[in-house]
N, C-alpha and C positions, 0 to 999 in steps of 0.2 A: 504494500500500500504506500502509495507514494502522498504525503500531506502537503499540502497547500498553505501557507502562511496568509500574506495581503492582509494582515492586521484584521483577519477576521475575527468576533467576538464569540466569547463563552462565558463559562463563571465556575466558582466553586458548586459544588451540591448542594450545603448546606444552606435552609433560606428560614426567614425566618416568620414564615407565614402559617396558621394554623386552616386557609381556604385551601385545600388542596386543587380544587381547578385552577384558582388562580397563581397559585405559584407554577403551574404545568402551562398554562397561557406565557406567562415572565420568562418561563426560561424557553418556550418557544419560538421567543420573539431575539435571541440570537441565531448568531451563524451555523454556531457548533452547540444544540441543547443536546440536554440533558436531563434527564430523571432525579426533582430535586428529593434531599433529603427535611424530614419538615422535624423536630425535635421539640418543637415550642404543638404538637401536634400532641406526640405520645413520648414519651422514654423509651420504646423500642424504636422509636427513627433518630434517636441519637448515634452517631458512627460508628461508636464503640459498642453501643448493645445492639444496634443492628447487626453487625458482623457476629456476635456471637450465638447465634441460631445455629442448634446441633452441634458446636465444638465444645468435645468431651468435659464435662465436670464442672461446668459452668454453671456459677446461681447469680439468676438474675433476679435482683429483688427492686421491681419497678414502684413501689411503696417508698423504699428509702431511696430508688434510685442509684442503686450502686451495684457496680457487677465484682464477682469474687471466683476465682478458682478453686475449687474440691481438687486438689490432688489424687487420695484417694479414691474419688468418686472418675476422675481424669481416667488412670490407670483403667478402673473396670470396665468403664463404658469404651473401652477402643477396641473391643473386639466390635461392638458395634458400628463404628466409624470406618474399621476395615471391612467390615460387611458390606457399606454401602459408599465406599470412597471411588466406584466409578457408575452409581449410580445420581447421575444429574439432577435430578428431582430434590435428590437429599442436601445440594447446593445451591439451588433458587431459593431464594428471599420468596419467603410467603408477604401473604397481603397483611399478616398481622406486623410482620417487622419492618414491612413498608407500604404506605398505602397510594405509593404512587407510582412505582416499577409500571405496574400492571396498568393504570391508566396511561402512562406515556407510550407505552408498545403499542396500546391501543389506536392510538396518533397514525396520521399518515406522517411516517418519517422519509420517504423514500426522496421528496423534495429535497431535501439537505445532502451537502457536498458528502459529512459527517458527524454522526453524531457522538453522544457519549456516555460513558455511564462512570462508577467513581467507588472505591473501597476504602476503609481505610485500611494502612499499611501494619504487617506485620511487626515491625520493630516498635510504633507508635503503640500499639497494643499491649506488643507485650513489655513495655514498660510501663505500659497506663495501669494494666488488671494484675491485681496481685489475689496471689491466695491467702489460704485464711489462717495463715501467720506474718502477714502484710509484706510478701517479698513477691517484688516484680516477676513475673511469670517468665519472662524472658531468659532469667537466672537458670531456672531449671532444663537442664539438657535435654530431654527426652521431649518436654511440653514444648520448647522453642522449634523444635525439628518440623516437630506435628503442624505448629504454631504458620509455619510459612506453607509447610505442606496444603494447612486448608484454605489460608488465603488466596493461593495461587486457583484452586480449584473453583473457591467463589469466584475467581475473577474469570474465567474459563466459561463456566454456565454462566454469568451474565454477558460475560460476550457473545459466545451464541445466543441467546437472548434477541441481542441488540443487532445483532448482523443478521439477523433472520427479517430484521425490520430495514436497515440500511447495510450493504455490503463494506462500507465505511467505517464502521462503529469502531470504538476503543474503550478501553477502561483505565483508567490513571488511578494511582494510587495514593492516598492522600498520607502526607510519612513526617507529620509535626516532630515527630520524635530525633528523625535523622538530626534533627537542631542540637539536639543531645549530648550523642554518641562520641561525641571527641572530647568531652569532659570525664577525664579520670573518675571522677567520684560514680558515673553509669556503671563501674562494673564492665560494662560491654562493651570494648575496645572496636575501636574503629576497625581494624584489621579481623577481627572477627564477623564486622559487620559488612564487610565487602564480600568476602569468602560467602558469607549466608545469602545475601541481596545477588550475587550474580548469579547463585545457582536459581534464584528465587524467580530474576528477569528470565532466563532462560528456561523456566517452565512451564510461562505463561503465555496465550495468544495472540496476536495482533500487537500494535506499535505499545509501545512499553515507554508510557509518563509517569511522571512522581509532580504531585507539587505539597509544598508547603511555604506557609507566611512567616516563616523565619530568618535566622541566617545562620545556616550551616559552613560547612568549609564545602563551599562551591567551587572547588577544583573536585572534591570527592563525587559530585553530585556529574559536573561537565564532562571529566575524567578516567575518572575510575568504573563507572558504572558508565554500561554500553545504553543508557537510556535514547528515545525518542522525541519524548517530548518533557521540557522542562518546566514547570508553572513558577513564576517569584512575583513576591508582593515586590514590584518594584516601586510604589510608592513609600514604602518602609525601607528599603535597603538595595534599591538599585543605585546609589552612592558606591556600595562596596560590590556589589556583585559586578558592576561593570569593569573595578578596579582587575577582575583576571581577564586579561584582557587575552591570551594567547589561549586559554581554556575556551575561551567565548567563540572566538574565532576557529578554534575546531571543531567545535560544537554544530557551528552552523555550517562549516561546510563539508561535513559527515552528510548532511542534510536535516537537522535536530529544528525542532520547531522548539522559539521559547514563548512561553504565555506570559506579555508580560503585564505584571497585575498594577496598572495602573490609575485604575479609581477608588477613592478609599470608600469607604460604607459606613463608619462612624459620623452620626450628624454631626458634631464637632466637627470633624476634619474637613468633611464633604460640602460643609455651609461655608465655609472660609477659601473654597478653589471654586473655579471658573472651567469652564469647557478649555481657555487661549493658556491659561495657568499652566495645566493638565496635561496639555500638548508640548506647550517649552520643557517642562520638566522632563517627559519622555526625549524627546529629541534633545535637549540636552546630556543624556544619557545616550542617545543615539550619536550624535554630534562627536562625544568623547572616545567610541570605538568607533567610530569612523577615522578621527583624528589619529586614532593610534594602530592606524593597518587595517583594520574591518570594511571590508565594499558594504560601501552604505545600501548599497540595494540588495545585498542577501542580506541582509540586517532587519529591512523592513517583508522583505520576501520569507523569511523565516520566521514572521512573527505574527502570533495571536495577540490579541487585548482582552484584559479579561478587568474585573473589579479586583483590589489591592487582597481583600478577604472575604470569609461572609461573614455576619455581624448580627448576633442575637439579643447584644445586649440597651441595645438604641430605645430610648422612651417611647417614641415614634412608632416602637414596632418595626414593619416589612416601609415606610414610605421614604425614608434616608436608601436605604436600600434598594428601593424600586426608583427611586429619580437616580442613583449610580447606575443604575441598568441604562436607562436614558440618557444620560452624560456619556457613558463608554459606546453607544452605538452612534452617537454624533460625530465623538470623537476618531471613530473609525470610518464614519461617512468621508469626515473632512480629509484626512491621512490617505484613504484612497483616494479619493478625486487628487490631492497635491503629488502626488506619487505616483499617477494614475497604474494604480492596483485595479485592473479590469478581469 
């Protein structure tokens, strides 16, 4: 599958709307949608208890809200997990852990260049859900193995899923955690995180993205990992992400598309920029890898727009959110026609 750039728009998953039509209407009014996640909805459409449907020894207790690992409940139940670990059924998101999968396939997608769907990432996980003597799940040898095993598989049946609806479809991995991972005090050494993550990439379907709203060591991310697509809040840290400037430059001309997340979603931030603000700032960032060896036209030919993050905690609710939606597809009207991205 060969990706198409032109500063065309997408977004994160996460929204923070409890209309599920309308949040399915929002994200279908970009270039690249997607199947949003709604958490202001249920506790099981939060990323981290949605993905834990059927992985072994899980309690998910949507009362307090907090998901925990059984170890030994882990152990017993894998004979059942190896029962049905190439049974696809047993890796589709039911409609109770997401109430929108199902409505979005429903959609004529075939319109769209490509679409997309969105997991979170095995390392994000397993440092998020600990068991229940409060150690990162990741820690344990045998759970971590499992740990990526079934990610990879979630993301396999939703891609089939999605390509059953557009032969374009992907799934990106959403990996807050990678932010982590080269802080000593994780326990989980960067070098063991490469070793796991490329076996990881390579045993999943279709173009292989990661994004997160952090800042990791983005040589690890450009680099080391044979990724496709990259997503960064570049309104947070496209200062420093542009700064690898020879990472950047191989990246895109591998063919690597980066999403770059240029509208913030916080009212606060988003009431103080301008659509002409918005644009300097990117191009600004454009301007500085051009300036230092980058062809400006695979720069903007390799590039998505998306919003900087998604944003739950806005007074406002979904309308800070839903006017960045609006900002970022002007912004990309205007950038193609100057560029003419046809």
């Amino acid at each position: 599958m060969n990706l198409t750039g032109n500063c065309m728009t997408t977004a994160m998953g996460v929204m923070p709307h409890t209309d599920v039509e309308r949040a399915i209407e929002i994200a279908l009014t970009l270039d690249i949608p997607y199947w949003p996640q709604l958490p202001k909805f249920s506790f099981k459409e939060d990323m981290y208890a949605q993905i834990s449907e059927h992985f072994p020894g899980i309690i998910l207790d949507e009362k307090e809200e907090k998901i925990r690992l059984d170890v030994q409940a882990f152990y017993e139940n894998l004979i059942t997990y190896i029962e049905n670990s190439e049974n696809e059924d047993y890796f589709k998101l039911s409609s109770d852990y997401s109430v929108s999968l199902n409505k979005f396939l429903q959609q004529d997608l075939s319109r769209y260049s490509t679409i997309r769907g969105q997991v979170i990432g095995p390392v994000s996980y397993g440092l998020k859900i600990f068991d229940l003597d409060l150690k990162p799940i990741i820690y344990t040898d045998e759970v971590r193995v499992l740990l990526f095993d079934f990610i990879a598989r979630k993301i396999n049946t939703q891609y089939s899923q999605l390509t059953e609806k557009n032969k374009n479809a992907f799934v990106w991995v959403d990996e807050p955690g990678l932010e982590f991972i080269f802080g000593s005090f994780t326990g989980y050494p960067s070098s063991r995180a490469k070793e796991d993550y490329t076996q990881f990439l390579a045993s999943i379907k279709g173009p292989r993205g990661v994004h997160l709203c952090g800042n990791p060591d983005w040589s690890f991310l450009l680099k080391e990992l044979e990724l496709d697509i990259l997503s960064v809040d570049t309104f947070g840290w496209g200062h420093i992400f542009t700064r690898y400037v020879a990472d950047v430059k191989a990246f895109l001309e591998r063919g690597g598309i980066i999403s770059w997340g240029i509208v913030p979603t916080l009212t606060e931030e988003i009431s103080q920029e301008s659509i002409n603000s918005l644009i300097d700032k990117l191009e600004t960032f454009w301007n500085y890898l051009s300036d230092h060896g980058i062809n400006k036209e695979l720069i903007f030919k390799n590039a998505w727009l998306a919003p900087a993050r998604c944003c739950l905690i806005n007074a406002d609710k979904m309308i800070s959110v839903e006017r960045a939606f609006q900002v970022l597809k002007e912004i990309s009207l205007r950038l193609r026609d100057k560029y003419k991205l046809y």
